[in-house]
LOTORDREN-922630 format. One record per residue (C-alpha): residue number from 1; residue in one letter; x, y, z. Coordinates in steps of 0.02 Angstrom, whole numbers, plus 50000, padded with zeros to 5 digits. Layout:
# residues N
+-----+---+-------+-------+-------+
|   k | r |    xx |    yy |    zz |
+-----+---+-------+-------+-------+
| NUM | A |     X |     Y |     Z |
...
+-----+---+-------+-------+-------+
END
This chain:
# residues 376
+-----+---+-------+-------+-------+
|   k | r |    xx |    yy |    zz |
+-----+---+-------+-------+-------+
|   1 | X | 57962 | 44762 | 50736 |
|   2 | X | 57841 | 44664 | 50624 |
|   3 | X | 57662 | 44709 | 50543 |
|   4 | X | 57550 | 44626 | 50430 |
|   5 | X | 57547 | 44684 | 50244 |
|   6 | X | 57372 | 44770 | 50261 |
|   7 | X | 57381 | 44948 | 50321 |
|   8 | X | 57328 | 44951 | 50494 |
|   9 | X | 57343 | 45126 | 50609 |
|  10 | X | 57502 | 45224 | 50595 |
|  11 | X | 57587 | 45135 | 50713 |
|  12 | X | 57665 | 45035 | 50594 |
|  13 | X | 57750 | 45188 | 50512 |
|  14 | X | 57925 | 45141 | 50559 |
|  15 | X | 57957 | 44965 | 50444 |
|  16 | X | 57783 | 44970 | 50336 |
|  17 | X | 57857 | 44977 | 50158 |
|  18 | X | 57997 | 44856 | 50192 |
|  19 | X | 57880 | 44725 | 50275 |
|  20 | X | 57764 | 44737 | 50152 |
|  21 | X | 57876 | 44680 | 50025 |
|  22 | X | 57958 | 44559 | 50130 |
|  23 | X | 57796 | 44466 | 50146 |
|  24 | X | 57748 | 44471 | 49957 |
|  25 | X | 57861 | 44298 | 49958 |
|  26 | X | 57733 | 44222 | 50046 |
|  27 | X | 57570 | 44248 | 49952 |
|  28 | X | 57514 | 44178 | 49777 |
|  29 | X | 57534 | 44018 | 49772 |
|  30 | X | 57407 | 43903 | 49836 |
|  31 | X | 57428 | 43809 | 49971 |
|  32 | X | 57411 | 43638 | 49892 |
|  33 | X | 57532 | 43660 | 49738 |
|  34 | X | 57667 | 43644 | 49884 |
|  35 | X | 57596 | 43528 | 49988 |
|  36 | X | 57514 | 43353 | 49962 |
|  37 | X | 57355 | 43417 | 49843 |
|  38 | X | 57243 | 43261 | 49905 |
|  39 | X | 57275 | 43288 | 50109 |
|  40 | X | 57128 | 43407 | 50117 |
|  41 | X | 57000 | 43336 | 49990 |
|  42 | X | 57031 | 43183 | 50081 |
|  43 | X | 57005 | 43248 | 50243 |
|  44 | X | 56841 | 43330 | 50174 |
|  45 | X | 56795 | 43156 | 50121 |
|  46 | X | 56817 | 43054 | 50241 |
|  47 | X | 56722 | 43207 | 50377 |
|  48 | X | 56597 | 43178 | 50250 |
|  49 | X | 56577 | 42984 | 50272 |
|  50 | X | 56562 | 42986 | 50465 |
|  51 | X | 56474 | 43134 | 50492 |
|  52 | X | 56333 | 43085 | 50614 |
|  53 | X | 56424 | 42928 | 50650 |
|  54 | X | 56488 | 42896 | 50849 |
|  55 | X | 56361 | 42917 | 51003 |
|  56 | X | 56177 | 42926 | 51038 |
|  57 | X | 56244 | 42960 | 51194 |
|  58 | X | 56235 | 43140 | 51263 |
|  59 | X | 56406 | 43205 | 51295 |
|  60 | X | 56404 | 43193 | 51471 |
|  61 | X | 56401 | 42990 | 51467 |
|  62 | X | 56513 | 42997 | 51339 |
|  63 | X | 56634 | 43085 | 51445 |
|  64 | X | 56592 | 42965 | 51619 |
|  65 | X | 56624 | 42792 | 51487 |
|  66 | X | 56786 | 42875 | 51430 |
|  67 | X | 56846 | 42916 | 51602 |
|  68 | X | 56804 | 42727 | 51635 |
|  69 | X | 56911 | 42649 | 51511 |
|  70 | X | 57061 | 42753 | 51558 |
|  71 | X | 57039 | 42670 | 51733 |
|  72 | X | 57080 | 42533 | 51820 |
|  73 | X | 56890 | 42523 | 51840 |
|  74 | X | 56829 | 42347 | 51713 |
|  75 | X | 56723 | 42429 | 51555 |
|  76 | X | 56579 | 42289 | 51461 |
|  77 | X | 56622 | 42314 | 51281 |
|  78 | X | 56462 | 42200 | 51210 |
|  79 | X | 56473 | 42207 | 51014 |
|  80 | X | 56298 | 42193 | 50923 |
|  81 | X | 56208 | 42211 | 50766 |
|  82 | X | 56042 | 42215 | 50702 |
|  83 | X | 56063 | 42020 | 50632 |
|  84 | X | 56032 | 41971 | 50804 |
|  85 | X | 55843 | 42013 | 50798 |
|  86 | X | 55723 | 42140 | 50868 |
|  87 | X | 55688 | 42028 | 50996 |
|  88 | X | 55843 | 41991 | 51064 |
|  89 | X | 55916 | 42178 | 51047 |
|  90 | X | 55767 | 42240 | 51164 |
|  91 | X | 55841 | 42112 | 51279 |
|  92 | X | 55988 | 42158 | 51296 |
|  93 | X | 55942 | 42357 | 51307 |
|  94 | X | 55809 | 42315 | 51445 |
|  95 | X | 55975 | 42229 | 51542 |
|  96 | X | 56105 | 42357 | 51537 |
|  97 | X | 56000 | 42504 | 51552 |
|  98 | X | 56056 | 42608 | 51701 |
|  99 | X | 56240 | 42505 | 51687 |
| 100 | X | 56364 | 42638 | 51659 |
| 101 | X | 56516 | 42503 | 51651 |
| 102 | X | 56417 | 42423 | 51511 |
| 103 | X | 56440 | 42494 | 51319 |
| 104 | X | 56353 | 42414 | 51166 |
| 105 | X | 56442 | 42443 | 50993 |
| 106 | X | 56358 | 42445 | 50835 |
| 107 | X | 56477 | 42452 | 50694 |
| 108 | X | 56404 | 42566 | 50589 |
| 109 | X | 56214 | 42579 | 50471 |
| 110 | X | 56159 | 42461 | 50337 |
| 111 | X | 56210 | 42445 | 50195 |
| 112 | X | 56146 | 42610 | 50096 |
| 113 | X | 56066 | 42631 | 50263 |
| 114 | X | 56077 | 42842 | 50314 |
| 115 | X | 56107 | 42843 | 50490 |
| 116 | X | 55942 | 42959 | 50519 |
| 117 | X | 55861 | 42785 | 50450 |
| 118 | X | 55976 | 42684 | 50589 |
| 119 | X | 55897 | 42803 | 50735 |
| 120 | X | 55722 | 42768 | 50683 |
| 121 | X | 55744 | 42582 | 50675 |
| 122 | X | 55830 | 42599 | 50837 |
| 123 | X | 55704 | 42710 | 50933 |
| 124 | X | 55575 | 42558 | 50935 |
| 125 | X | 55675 | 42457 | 51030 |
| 126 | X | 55716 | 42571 | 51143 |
| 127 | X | 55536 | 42626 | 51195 |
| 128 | X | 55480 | 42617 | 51369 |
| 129 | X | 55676 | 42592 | 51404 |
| 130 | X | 55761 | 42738 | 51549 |
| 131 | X | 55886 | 42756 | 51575 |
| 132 | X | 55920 | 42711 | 51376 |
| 133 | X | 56093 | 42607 | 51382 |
| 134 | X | 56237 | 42678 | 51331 |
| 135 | X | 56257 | 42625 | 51132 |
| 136 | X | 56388 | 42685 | 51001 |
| 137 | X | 56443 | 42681 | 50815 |
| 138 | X | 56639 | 42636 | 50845 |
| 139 | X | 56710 | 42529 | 50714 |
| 140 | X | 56868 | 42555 | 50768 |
| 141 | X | 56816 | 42451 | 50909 |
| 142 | X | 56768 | 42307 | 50807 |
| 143 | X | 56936 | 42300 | 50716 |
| 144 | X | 57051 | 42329 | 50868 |
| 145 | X | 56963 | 42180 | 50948 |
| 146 | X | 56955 | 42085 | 50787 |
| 147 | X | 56762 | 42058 | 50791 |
| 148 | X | 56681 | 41986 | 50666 |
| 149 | X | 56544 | 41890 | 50711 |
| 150 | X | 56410 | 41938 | 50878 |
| 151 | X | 56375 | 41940 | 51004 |
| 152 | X | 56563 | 41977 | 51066 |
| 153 | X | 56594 | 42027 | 51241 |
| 154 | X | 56769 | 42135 | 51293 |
| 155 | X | 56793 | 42190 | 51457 |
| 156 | X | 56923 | 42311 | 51468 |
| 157 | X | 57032 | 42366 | 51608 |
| 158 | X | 57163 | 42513 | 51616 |
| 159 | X | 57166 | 42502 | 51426 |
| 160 | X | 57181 | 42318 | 51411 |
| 161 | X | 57088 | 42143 | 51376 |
| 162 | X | 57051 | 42053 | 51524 |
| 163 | X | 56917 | 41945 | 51455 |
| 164 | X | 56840 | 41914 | 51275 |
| 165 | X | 56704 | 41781 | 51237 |
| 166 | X | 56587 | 41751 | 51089 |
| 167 | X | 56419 | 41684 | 51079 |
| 168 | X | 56346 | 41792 | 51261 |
| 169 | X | 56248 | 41918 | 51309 |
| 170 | X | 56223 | 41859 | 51486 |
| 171 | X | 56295 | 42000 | 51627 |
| 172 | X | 56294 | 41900 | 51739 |
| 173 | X | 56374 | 41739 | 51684 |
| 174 | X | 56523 | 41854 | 51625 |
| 175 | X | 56535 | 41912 | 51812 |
| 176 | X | 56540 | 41732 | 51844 |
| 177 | X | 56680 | 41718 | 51747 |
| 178 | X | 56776 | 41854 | 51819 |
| 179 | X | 56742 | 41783 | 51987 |
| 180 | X | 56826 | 41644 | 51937 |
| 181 | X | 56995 | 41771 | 51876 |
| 182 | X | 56970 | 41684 | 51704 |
| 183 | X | 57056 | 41779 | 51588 |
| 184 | X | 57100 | 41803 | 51421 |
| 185 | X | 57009 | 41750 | 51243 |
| 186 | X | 56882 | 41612 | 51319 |
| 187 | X | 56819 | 41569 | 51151 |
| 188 | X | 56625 | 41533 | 51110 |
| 189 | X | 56482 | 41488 | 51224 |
| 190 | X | 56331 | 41509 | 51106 |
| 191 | X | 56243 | 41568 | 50931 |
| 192 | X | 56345 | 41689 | 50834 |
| 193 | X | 56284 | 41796 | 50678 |
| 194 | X | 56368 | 41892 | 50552 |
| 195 | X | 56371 | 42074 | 50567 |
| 196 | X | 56221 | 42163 | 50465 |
| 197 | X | 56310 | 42320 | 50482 |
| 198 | X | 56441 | 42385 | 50360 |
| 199 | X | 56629 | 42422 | 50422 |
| 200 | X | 56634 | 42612 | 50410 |
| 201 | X | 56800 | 42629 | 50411 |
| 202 | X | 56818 | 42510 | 50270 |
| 203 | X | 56696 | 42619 | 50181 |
| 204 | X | 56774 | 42751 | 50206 |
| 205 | X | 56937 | 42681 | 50126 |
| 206 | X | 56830 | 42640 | 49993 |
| 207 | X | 56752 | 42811 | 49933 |
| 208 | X | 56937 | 42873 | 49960 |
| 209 | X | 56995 | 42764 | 49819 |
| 210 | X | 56863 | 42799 | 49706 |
| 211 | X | 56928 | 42978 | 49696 |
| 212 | X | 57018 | 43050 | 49559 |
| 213 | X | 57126 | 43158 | 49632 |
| 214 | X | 57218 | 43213 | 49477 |
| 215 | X | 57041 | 43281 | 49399 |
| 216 | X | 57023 | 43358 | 49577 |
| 217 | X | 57212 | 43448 | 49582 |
| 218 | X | 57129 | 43516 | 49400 |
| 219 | X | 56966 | 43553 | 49469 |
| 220 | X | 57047 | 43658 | 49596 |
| 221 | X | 57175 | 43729 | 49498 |
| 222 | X | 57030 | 43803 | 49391 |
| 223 | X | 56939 | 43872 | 49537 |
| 224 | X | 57095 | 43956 | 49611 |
| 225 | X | 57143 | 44071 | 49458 |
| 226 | X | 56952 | 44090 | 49409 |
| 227 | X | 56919 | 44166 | 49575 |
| 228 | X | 57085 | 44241 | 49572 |
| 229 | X | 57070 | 44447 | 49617 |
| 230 | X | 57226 | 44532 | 49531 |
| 231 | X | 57284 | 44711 | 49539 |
| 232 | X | 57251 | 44764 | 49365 |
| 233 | X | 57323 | 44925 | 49317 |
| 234 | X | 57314 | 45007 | 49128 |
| 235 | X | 57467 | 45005 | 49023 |
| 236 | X | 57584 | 45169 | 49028 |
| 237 | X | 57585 | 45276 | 48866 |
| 238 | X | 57728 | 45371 | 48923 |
| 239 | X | 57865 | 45365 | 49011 |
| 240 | X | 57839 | 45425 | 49194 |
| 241 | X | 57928 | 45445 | 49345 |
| 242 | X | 57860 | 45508 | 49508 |
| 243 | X | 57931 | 45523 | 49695 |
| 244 | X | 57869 | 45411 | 49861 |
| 245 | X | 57909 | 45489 | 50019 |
| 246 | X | 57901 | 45361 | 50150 |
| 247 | X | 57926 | 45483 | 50297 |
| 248 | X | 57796 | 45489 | 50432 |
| 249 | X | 57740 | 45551 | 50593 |
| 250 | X | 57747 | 45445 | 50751 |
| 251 | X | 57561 | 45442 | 50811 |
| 252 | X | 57631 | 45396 | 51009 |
| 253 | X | 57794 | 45366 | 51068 |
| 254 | X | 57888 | 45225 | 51045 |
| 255 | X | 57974 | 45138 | 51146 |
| 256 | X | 58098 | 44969 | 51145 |
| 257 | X | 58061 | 44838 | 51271 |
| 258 | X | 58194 | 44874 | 51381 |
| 259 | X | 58096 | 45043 | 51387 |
| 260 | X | 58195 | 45162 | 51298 |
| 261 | X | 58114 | 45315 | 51207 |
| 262 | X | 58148 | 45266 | 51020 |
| 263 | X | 58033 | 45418 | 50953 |
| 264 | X | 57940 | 45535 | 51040 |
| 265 | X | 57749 | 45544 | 50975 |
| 266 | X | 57746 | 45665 | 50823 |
| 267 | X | 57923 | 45655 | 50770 |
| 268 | X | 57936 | 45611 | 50591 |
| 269 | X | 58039 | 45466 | 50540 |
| 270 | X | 58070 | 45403 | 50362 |
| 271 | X | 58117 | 45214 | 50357 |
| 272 | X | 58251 | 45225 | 50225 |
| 273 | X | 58351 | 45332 | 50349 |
| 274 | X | 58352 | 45167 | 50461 |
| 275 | X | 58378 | 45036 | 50332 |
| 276 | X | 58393 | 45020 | 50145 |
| 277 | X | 58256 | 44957 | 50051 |
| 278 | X | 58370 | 44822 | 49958 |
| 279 | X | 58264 | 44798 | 49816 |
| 280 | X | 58202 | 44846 | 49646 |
| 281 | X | 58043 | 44791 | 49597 |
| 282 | X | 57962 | 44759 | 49435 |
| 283 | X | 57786 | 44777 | 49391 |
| 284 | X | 57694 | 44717 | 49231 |
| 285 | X | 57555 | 44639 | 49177 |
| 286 | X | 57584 | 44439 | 49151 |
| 287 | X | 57472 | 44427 | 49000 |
| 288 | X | 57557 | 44558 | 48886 |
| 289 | X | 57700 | 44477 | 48807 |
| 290 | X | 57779 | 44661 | 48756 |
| 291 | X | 57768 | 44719 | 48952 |
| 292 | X | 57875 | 44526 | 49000 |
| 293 | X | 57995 | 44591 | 48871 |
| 294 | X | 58007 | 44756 | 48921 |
| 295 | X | 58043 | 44713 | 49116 |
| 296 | X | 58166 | 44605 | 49064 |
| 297 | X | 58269 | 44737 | 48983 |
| 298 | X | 58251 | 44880 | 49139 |
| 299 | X | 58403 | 44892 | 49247 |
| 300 | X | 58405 | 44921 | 49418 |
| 301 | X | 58509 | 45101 | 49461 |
| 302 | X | 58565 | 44981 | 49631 |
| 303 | X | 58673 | 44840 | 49554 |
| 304 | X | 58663 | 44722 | 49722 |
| 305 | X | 58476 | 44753 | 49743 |
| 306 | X | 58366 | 44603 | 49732 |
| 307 | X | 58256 | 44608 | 49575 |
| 308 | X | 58104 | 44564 | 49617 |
| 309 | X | 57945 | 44528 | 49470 |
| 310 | X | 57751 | 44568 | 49523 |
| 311 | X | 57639 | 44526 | 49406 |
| 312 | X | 57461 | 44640 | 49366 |
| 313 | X | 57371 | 44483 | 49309 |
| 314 | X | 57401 | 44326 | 49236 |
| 315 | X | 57285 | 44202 | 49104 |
| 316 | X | 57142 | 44140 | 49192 |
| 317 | X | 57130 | 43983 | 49088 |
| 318 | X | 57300 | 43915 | 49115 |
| 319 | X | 57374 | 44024 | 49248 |
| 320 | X | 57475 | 43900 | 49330 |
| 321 | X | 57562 | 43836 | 49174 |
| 322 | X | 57569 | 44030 | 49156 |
| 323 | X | 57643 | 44054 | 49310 |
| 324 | X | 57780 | 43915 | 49296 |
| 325 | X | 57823 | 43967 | 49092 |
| 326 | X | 57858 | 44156 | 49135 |
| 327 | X | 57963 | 44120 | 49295 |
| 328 | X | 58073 | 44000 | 49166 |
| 329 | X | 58061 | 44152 | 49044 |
| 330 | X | 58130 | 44279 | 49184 |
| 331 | X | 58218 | 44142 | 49280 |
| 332 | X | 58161 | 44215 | 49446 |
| 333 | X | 58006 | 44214 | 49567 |
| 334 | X | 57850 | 44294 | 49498 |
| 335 | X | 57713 | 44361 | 49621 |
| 336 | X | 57555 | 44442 | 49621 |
| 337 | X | 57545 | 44615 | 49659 |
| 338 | X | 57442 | 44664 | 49816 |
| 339 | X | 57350 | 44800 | 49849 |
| 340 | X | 57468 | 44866 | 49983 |
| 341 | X | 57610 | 44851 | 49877 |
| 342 | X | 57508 | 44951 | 49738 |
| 343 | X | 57419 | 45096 | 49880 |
| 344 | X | 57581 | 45103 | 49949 |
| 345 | X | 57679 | 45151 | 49823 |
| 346 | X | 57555 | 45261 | 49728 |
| 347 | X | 57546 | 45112 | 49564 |
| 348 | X | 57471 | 45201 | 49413 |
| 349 | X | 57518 | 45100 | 49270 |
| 350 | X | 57656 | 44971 | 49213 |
| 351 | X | 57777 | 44933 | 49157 |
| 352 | X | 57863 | 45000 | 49321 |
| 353 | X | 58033 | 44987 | 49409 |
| 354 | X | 58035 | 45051 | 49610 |
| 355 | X | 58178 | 45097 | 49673 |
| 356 | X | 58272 | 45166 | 49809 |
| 357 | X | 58331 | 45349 | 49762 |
| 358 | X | 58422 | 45405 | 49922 |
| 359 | X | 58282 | 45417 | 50049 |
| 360 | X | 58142 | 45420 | 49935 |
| 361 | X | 58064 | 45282 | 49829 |
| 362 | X | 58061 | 45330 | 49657 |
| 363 | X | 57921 | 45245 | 49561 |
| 364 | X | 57968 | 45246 | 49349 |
| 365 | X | 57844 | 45190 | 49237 |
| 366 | X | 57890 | 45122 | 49040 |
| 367 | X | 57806 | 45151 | 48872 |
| 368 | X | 57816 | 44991 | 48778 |
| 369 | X | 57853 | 45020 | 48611 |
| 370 | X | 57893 | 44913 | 48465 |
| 371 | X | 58058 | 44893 | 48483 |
| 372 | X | 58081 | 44802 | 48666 |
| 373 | X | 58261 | 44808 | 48721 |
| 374 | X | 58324 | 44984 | 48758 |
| 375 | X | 58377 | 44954 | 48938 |
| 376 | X | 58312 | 45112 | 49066 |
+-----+---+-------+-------+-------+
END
């Protein structure tokens, strides 16, 4: 019977407290410091690079040329690039428009060409032109097919090369071709040119290694524990103990899922009576060297319950190195206190030990005085 650790309606009355805590072990830590810290800047990056880049197709001929290459149906893969000439491009438009088995690849802009820059040299050429051809940005085309110079005709069937030929734009001597059942790589057959455009994926791979990702790990590091919200709660000037009464009231009845009454609505039900609360937590604030000694001297009334350290705050400068020192110091886990944790169990100031006290909570808060070591 799970919840999450923010207080929802009452209907979570049964297992709150204990779920709440057993969740703590998931927060505070960034996601990154466990993982791989580059996967997502260099996700970000490369989005970055080939955003805008793939169709000036709408999506709906997308969609028909992709059901086309997944069929047994042959697909005119014609690779181009701007080196061929204005002249020649408008060409070639002018004889595929209205072909929906024909696709013309461009391999990407210009160099420190913006693709916004690519449309408007492109629009031009296609003036006067309907239906405009079909004509995308896919250089993973151009390296799967290992083209490097153009014109390059592929036609593809059911996801393989049946023909490939340099040197031709010409529809219908390919068709010739095919009417022949040549096959295969049939070499060249006319003027080549290299490719004006620049390999975007090799850009991309590029930009990727011109990152420093250690100065980013720091970068984010810094932004994590500057934008950090902690639970900070004033130091006790006494010692204090007060009493948390986890019983409630069922707000409807509840019921297992074999559909068994459990609780009728209204019955009162205190979660300690149904399982114990197996820990004793200590609270302090992670940037007071007296309050680190101090929690390291309470003792738990419960010998086999799990001590468990929440920290108020930590430093904002260096609060991973923070982090990782005062978990050597207590040789345990260290996590952040939440604001559940702290409404729930009525948090006032720390140093504080909670702790089961039959079927209450009881909630003792520390003075810190000069001399740290006096256990309690």
């Amino acid at each position: 019977m799970g919840f999450q650790c923010t207080v929802y309606a009452e209907e979570d009355w049964l297992t709150h407290s204990h779920q709440i805590l057993k969740n703590l072990e998931g927060q505070s830590r960034p996601a990154w410091l466990d993982n791989n810290p580059n996967t997502a800047d260099a996700k970000r990056e490369a989005m970055e690079l080939m955003k805008g880049s793939g169709s000036v197709l709408p999506f709906d001929k997308q969609s028909a040329i992709q059901k086309a290459a997944n069929t047994s149906k042959p697909l005119t893969v014609m690779f181009i690039s701007f080196s061929q000439g204005e002249v020649a491009l408008k060409g070639i438009f002018q004889e595929v428009s209205g072909r929906d088995d024909v696709l013309l690849v461009l391999r990407g802009p210009k160099p420190q060409q913006k693709l916004p820059q690519l449309f408007a040299e492109l629009k031009p050429l296609l003036k006067g032109i309907d239906p405009v051809p079909n004509i995308v940005f896919d250089p993973t085309r151009f390296q799967k097919y290992g083209v490097t110079s153009v014109p390059e005709i592929v036609i593809e069937s059911s996801g393989k090369v049946r023909l490939q030929v340099k040197g031709v734009t010409s529809l219908d001597w390919v068709k010739a071709q095919l009417d022949q059942n040549k096959q295969g790589d049939l070499g060249r057959f006319g003027e080549i040119y290299d490719i004006a455009e620049v390999d975007m994926l090799q850009e991309m791979k590029t930009r990727l290694a011109s990152i420093d990702w250690k100065l980013k790990k720091q970068q984010a590091l810094a932004r994590f524990w500057q934008k950090r919200e902690f639970e900070v709660l004033p130091k006790a000037t006494e010692d204090h103990e007060h009493i948390v009464d986890l019983t409630v009231a069922a707000p409807r009845d509840l019921s297992a899922p074999n559909g068994n009454l459990i609780v009728r609505a209204g019955q009162t039900v205190n979660p300690l009576d149904k399982m114990a609360f197996g820990l004793c937590l200590l609270v302090f604030d992670g940037t007071v060297p007296a309050q680190i000694e101090r929690v390291k001297s309470l003792s738990c009334q419960d010998g086999k319950a799990r001590r468990m350290y929440l920290a108020t705050q930590l430093p904002r400068q260096d609060g991973w190195e923070a982090l990782k020192t005062l978990e050597t110091s207590l040789n345990s886990p260290v996590y952040l206190l939440t604001p559940d944790v702290r409404q729930r169990f009525q948090l006032q100031n720390v140093p504080a030990l909670i702790e089961q006290s039959g079927n209450r909570v009881v909630v003792r808060e520390r003075k810190v005085s000069c001399s740290v070591g006096a256990a309690s």
